[in-house]
N, CA, C and O atoms as a GROMACS GRO file, in nm:
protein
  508
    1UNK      N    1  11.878   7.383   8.554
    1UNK     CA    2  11.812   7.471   8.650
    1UNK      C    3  11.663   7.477   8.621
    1UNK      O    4  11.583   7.416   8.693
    2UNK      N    5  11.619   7.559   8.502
    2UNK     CA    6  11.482   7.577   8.476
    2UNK      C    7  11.434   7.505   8.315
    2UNK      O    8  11.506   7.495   8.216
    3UNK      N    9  11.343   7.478   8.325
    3UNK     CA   10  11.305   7.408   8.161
    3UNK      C   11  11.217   7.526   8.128
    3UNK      O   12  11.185   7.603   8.219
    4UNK      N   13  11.179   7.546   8.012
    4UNK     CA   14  11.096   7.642   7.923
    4UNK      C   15  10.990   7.508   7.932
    4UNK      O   16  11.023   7.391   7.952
    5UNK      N   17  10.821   7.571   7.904
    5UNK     CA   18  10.762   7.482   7.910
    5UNK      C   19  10.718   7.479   7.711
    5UNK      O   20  10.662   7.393   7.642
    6UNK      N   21  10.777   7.617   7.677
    6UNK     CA   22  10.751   7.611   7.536
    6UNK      C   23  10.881   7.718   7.468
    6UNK      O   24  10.936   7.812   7.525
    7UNK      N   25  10.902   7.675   7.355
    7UNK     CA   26  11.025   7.748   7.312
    7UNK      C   27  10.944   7.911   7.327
    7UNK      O   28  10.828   7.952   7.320
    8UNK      N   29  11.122   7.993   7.359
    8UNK     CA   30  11.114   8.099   7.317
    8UNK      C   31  11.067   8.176   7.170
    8UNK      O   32  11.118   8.140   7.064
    9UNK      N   33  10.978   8.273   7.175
    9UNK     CA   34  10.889   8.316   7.046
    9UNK      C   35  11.017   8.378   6.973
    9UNK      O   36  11.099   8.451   7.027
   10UNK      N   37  11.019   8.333   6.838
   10UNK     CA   38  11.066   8.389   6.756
   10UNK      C   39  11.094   8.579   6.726
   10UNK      O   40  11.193   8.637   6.680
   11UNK      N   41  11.001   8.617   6.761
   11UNK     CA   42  10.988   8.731   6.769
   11UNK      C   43  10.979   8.810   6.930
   11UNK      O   44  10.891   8.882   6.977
   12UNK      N   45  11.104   8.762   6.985
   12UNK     CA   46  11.089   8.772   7.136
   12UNK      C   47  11.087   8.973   7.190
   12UNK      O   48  11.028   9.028   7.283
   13UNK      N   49  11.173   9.026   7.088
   13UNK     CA   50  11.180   9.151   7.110
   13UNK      C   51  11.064   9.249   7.073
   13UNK      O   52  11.050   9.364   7.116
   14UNK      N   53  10.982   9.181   6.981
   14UNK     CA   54  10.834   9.267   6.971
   14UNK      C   55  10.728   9.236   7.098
   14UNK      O   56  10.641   9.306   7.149
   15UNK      N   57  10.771   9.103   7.126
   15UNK     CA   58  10.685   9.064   7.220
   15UNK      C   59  10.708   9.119   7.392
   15UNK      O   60  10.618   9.115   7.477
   16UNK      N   61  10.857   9.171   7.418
   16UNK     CA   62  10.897   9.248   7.503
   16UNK      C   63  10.834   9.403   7.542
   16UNK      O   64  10.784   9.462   7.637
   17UNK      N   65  10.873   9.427   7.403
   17UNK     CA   66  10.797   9.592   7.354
   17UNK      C   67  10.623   9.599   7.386
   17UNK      O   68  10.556   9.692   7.431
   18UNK      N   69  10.582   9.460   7.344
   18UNK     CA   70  10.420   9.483   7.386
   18UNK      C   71  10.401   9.519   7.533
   18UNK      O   72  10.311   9.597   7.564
   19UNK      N   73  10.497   9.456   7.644
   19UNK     CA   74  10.498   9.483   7.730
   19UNK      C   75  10.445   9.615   7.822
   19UNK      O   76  10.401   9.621   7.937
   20UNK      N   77  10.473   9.734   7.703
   20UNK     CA   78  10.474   9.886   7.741
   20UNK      C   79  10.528   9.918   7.887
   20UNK      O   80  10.468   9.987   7.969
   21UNK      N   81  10.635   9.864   7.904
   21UNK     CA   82  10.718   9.914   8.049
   21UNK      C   83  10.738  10.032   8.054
   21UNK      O   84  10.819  10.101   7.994
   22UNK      N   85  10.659  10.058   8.131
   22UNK     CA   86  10.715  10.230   8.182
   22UNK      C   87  10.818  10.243   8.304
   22UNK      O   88  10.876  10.346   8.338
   23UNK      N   89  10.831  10.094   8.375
   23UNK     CA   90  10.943  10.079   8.405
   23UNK      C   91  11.098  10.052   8.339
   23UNK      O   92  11.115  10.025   8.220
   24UNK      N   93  11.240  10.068   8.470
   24UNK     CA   94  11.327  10.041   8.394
   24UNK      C   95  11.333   9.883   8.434
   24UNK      O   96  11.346   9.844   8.550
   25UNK      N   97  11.319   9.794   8.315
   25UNK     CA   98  11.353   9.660   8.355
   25UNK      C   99  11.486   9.633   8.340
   25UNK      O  100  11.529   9.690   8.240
   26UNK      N  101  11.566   9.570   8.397
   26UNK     CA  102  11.662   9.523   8.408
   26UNK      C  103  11.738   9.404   8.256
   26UNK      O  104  11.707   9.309   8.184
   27UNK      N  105  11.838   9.490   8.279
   27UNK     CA  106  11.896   9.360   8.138
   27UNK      C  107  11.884   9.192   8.168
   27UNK      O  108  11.853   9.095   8.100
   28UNK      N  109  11.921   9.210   8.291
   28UNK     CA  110  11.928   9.066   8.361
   28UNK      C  111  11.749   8.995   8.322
   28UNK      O  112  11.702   8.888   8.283
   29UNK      N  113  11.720   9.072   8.346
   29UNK     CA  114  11.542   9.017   8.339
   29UNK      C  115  11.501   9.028   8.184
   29UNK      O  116  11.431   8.938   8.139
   30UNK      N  117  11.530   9.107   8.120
   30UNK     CA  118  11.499   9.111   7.954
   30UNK      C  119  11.585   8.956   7.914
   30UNK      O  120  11.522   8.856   7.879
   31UNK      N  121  11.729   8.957   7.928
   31UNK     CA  122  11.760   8.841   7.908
   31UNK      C  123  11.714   8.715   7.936
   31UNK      O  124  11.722   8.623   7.854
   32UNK      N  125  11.657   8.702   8.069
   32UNK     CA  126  11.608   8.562   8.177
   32UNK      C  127  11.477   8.535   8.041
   32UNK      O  128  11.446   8.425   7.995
   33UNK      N  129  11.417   8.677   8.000
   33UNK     CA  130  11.274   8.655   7.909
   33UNK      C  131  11.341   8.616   7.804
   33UNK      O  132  11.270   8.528   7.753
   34UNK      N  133  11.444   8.630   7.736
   34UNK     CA  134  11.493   8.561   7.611
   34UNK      C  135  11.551   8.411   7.601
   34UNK      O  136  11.568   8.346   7.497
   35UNK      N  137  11.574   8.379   7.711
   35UNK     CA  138  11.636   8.227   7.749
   35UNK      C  139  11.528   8.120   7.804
   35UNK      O  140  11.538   7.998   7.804
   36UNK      N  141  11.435   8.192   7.843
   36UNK     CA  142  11.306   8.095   7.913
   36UNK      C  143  11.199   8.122   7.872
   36UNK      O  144  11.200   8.228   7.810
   37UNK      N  145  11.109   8.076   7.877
   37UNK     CA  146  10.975   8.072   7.824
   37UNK      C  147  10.863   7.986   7.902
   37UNK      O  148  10.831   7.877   7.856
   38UNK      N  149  10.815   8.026   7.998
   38UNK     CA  150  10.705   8.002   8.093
   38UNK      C  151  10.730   7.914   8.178
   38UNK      O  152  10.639   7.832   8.167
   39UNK      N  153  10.809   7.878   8.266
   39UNK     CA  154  10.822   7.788   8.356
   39UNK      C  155  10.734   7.723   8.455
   39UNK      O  156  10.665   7.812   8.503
   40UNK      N  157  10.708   7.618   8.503
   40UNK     CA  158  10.635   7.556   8.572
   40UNK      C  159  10.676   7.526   8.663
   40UNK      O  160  10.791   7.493   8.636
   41UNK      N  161  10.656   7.509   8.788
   41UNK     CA  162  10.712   7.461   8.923
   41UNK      C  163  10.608   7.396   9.006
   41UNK      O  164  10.557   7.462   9.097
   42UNK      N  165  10.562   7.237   8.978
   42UNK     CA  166  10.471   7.221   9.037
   42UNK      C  167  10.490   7.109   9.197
   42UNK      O  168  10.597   7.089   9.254
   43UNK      N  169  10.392   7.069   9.226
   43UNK     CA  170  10.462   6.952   9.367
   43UNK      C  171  10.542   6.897   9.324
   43UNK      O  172  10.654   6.929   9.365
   44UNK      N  173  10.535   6.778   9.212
   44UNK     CA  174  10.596   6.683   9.158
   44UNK      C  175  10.726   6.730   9.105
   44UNK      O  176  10.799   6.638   9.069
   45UNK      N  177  10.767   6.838   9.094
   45UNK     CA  178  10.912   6.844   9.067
   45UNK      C  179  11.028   6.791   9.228
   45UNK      O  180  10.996   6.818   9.344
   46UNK      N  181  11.100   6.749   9.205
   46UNK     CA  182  11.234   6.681   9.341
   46UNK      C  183  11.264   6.772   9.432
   46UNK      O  184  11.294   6.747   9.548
   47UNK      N  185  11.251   6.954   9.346
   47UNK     CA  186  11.292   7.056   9.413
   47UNK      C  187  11.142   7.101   9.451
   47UNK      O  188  11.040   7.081   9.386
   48UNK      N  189  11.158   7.180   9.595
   48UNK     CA  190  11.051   7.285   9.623
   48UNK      C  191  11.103   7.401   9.570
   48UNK      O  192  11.223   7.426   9.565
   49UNK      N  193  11.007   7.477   9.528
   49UNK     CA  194  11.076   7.628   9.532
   49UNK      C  195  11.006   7.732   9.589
   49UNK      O  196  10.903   7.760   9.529
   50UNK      N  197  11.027   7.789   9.672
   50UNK     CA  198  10.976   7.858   9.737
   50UNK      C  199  10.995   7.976   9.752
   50UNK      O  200  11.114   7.989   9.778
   51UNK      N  201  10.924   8.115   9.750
   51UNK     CA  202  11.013   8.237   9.816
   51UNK      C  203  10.939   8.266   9.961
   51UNK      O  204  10.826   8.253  10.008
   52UNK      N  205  11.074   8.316  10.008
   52UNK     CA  206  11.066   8.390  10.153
   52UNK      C  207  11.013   8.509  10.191
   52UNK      O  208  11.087   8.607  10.193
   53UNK      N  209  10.865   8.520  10.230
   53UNK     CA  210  10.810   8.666  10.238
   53UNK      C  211  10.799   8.684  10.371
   53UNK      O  212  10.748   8.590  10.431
   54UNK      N  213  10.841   8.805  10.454
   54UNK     CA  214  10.871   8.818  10.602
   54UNK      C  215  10.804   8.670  10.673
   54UNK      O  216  10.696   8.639  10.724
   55UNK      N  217  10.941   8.598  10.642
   55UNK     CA  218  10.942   8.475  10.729
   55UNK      C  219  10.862   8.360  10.702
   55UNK      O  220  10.883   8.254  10.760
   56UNK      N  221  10.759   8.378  10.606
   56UNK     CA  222  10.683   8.261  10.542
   56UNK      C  223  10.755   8.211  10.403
   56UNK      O  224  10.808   8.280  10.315
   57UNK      N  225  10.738   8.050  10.415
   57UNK     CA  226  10.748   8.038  10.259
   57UNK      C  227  10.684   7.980  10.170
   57UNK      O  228  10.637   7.869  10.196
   58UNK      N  229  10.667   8.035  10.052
   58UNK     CA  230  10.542   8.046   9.966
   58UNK      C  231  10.589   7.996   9.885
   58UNK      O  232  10.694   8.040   9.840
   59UNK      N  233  10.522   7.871   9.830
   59UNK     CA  234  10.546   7.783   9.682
   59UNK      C  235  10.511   7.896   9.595
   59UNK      O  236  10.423   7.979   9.618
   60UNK      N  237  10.618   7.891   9.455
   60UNK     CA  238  10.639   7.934   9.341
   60UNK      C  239  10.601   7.818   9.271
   60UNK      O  240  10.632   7.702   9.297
   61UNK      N  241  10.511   7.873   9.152
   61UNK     CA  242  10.412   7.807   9.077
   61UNK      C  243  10.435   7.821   8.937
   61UNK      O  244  10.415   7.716   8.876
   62UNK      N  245  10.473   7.922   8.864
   62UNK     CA  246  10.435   8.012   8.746
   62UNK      C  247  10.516   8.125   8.758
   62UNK      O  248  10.497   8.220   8.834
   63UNK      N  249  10.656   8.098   8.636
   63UNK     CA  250  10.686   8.194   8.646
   63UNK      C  251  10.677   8.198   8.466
   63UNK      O  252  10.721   8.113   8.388
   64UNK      N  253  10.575   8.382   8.421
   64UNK     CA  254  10.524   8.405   8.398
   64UNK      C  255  10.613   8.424   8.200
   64UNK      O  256  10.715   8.487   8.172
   65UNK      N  257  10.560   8.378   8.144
   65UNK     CA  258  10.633   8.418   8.003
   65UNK      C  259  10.537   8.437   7.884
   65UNK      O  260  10.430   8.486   7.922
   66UNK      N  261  10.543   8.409   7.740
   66UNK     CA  262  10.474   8.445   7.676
   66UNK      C  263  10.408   8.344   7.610
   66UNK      O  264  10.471   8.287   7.521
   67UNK      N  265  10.276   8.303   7.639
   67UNK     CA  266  10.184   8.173   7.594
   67UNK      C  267  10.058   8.228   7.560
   67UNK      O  268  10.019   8.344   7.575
   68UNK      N  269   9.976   8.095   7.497
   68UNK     CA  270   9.818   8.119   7.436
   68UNK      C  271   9.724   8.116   7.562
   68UNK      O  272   9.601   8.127   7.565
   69UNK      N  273   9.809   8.098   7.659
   69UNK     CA  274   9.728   8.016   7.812
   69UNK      C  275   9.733   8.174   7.885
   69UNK      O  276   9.824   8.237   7.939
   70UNK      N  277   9.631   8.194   7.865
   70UNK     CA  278   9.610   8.321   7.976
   70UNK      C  279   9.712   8.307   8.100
   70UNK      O  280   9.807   8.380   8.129
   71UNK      N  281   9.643   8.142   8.192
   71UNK     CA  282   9.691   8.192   8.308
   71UNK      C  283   9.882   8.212   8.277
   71UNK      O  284   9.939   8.282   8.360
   72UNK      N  285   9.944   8.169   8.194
   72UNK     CA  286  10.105   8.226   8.194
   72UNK      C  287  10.138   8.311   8.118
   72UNK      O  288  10.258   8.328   8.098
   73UNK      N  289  10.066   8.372   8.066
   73UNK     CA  290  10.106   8.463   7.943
   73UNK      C  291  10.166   8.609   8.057
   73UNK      O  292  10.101   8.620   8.161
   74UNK      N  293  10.256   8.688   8.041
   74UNK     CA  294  10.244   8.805   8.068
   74UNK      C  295  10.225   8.940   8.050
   74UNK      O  296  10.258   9.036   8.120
   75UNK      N  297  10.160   8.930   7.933
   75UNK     CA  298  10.071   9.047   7.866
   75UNK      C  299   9.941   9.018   7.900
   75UNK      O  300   9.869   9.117   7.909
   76UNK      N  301   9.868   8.869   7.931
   76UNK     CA  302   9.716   8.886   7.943
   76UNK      C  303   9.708   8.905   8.100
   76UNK      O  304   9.603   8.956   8.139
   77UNK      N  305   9.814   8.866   8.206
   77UNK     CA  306   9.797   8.859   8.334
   77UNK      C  307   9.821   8.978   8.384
   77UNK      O  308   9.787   9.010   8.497
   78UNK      N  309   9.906   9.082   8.274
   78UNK     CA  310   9.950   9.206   8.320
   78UNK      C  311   9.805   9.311   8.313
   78UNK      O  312   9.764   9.402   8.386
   79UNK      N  313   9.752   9.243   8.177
   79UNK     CA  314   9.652   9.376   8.149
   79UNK      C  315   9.514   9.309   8.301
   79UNK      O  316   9.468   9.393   8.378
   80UNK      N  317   9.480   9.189   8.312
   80UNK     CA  318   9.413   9.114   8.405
   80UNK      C  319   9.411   9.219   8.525
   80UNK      O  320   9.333   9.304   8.569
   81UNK      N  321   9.528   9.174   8.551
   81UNK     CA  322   9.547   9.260   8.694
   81UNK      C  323   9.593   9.434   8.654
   81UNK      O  324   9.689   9.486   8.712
   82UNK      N  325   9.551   9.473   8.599
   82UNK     CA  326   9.601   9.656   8.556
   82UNK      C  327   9.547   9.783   8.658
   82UNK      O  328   9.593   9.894   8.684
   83UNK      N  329   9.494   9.750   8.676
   83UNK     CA  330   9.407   9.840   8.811
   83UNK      C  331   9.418   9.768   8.937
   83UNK      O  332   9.369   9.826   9.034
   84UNK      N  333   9.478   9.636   8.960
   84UNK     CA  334   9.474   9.608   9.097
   84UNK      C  335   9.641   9.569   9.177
   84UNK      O  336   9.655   9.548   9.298
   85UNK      N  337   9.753   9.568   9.073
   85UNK     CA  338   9.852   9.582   9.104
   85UNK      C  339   9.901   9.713   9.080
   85UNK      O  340   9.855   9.787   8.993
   86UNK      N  341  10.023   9.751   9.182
   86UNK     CA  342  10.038   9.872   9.154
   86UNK      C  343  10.087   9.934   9.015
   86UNK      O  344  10.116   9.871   8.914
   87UNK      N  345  10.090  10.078   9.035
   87UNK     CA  346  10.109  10.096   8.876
   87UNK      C  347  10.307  10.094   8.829
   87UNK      O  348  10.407  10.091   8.901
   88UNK      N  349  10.285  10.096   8.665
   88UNK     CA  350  10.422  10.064   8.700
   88UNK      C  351  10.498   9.925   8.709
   88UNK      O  352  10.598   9.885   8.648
   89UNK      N  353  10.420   9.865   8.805
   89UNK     CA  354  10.514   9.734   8.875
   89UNK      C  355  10.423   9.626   8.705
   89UNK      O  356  10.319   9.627   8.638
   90UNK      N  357  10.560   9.550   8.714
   90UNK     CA  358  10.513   9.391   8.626
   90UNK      C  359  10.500   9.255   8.734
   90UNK      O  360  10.573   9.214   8.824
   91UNK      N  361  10.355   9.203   8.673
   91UNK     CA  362  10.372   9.064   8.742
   91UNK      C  363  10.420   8.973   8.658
   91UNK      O  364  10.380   8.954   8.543
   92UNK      N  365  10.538   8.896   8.732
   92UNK     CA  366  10.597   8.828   8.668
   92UNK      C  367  10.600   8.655   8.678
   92UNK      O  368  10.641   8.571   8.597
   93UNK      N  369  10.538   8.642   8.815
   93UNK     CA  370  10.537   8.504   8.904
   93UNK      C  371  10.379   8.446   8.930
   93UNK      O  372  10.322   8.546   8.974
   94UNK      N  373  10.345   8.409   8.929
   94UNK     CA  374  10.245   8.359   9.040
   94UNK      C  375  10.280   8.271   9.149
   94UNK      O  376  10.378   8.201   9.120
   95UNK      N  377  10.218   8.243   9.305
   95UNK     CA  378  10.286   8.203   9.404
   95UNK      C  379  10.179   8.188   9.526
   95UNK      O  380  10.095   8.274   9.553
   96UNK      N  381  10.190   8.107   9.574
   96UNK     CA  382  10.062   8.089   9.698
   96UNK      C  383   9.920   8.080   9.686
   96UNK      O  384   9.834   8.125   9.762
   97UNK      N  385   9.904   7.977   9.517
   97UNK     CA  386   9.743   8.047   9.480
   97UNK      C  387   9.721   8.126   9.484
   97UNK      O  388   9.692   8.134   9.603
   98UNK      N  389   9.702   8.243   9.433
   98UNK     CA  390   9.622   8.326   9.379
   98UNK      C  391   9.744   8.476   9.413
   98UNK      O  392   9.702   8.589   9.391
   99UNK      N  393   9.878   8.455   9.462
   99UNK     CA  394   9.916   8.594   9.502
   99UNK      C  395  10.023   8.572   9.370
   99UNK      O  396  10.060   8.476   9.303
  100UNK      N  397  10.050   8.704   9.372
  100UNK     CA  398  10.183   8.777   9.225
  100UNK      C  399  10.305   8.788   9.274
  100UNK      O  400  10.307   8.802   9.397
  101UNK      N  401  10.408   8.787   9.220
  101UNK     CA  402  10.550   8.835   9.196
  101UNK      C  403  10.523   8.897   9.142
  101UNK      O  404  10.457   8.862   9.045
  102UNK      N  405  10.557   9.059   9.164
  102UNK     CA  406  10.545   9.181   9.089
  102UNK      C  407  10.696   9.242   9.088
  102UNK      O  408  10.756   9.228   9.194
  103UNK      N  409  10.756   9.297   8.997
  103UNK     CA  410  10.851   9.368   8.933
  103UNK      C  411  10.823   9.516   8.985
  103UNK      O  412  10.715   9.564   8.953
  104UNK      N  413  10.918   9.599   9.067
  104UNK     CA  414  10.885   9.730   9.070
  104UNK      C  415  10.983   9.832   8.970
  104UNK      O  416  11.087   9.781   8.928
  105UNK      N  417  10.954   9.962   8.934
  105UNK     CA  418  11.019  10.014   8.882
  105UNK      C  419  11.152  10.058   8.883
  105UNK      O  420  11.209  10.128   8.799
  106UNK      N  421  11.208   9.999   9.016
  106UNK     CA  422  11.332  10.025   9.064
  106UNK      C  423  11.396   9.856   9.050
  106UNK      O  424  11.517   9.851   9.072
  107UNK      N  425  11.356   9.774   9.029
  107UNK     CA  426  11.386   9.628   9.044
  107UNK      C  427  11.338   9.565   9.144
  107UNK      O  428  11.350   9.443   9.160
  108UNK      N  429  11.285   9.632   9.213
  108UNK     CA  430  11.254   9.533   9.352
  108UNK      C  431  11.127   9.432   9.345
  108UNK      O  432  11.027   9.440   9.274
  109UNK      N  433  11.156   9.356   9.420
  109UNK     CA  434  11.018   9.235   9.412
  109UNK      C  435  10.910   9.273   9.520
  109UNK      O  436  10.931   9.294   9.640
  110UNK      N  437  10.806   9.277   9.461
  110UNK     CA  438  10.697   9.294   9.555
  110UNK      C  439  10.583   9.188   9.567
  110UNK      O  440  10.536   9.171   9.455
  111UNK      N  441  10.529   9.119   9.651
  111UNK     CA  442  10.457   8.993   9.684
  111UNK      C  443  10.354   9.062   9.694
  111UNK      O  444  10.353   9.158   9.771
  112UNK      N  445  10.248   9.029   9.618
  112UNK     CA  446  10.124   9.091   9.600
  112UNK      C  447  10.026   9.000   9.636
  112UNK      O  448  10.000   8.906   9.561
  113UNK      N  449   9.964   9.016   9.752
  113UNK     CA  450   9.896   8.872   9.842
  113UNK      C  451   9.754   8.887   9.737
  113UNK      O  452   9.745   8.984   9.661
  114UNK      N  453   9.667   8.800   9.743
  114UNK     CA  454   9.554   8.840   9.681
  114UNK      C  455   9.445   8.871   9.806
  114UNK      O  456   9.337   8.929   9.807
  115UNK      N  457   9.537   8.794   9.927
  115UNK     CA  458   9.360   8.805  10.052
  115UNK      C  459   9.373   8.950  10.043
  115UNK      O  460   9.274   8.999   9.989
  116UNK      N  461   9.487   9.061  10.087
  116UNK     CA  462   9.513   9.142  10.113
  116UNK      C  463   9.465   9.233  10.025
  116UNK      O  464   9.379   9.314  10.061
  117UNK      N  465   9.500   9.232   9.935
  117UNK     CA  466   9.496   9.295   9.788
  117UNK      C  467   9.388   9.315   9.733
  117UNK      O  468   9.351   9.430   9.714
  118UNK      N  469   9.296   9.189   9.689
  118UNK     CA  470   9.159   9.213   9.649
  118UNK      C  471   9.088   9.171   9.728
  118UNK      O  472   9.011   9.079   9.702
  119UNK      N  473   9.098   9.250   9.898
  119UNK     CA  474   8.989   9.216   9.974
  119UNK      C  475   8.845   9.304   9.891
  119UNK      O  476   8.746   9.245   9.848
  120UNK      N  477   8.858   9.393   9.887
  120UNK     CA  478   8.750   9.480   9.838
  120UNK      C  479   8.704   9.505   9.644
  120UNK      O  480   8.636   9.583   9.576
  121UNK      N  481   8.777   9.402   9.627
  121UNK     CA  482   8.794   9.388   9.404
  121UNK      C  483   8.668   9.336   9.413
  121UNK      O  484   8.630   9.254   9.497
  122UNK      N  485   8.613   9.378   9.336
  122UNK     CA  486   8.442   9.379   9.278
  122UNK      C  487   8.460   9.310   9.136
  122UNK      O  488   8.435   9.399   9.055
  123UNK      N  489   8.497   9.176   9.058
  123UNK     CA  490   8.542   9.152   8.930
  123UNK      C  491   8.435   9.177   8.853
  123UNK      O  492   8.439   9.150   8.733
  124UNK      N  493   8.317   9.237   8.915
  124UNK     CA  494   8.205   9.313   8.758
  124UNK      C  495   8.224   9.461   8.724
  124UNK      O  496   8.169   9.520   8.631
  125UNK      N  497   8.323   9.522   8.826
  125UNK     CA  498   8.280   9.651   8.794
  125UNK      C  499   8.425   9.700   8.890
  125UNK      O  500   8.396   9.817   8.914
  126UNK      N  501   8.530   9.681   8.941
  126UNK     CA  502   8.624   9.703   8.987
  126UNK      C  503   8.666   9.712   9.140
  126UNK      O  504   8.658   9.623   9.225
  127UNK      N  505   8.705   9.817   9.151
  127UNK     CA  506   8.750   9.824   9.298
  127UNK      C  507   8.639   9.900   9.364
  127UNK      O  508   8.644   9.924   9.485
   0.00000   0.00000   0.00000
């Protein structure tokens, strides 16, 4: 199904905890983070993968785990975006250039566009 692009960290449960979820994450998803480790989904794979957001579908790129590489890590992309995704929610995906898979506190997935999102983000000084 999915390849890890780097083994799972030895110390996967401290690295969970850094997380500081103030959401409830799901066992299913704590587990998916213990079995995988940063996935890649680029053209060149046989499969597209795509998700379905009211009726469009959006290449999945990056789904998000724990690396030295900013752009996949999900502690540096979480704190990155901390004031411009909602609060609460984890990004977990990246998808459509530049938009998020976000985690809500209830489980639900939320598509976090970036045109939409940071029409008005100022990256020297905020929103």
């Amino acid at each position: 199904m999915f390849t890890s692009k780097y083994s799972v960290p030895k110390d996967i449960d401290k690295c969970i905890t850094k997380l500081n979820l103030n959401t409830k994450i799901n066992h299913a998803d704590i587990e998916f983070l213990k079995q995988y480790n940063v996935i890649i989904l680029d053209d060149e794979a046989e499969i597209d993968y795509c998700i379905n957001c009211d009726g469009e579908a959006l290449p999945l790129e990056v789904i998000f785990g724990f690396s030295k590489e900013d752009t996949e890590d999900l502690l540096a992309i979480n704190d990155s975006y901390l004031d411009r995704i909602p609060e609460n929610y984890l990004a977990i995906a990246s998808l459509n250039y530049g938009d998020l898979l976000c985690l809500s506190p209830k489980g639900k997935i939320y598509h976090w566009g970036h045109e939409v999102n940071d029409l008005y983000f100022d990256m020297k000084g905020g929103i």
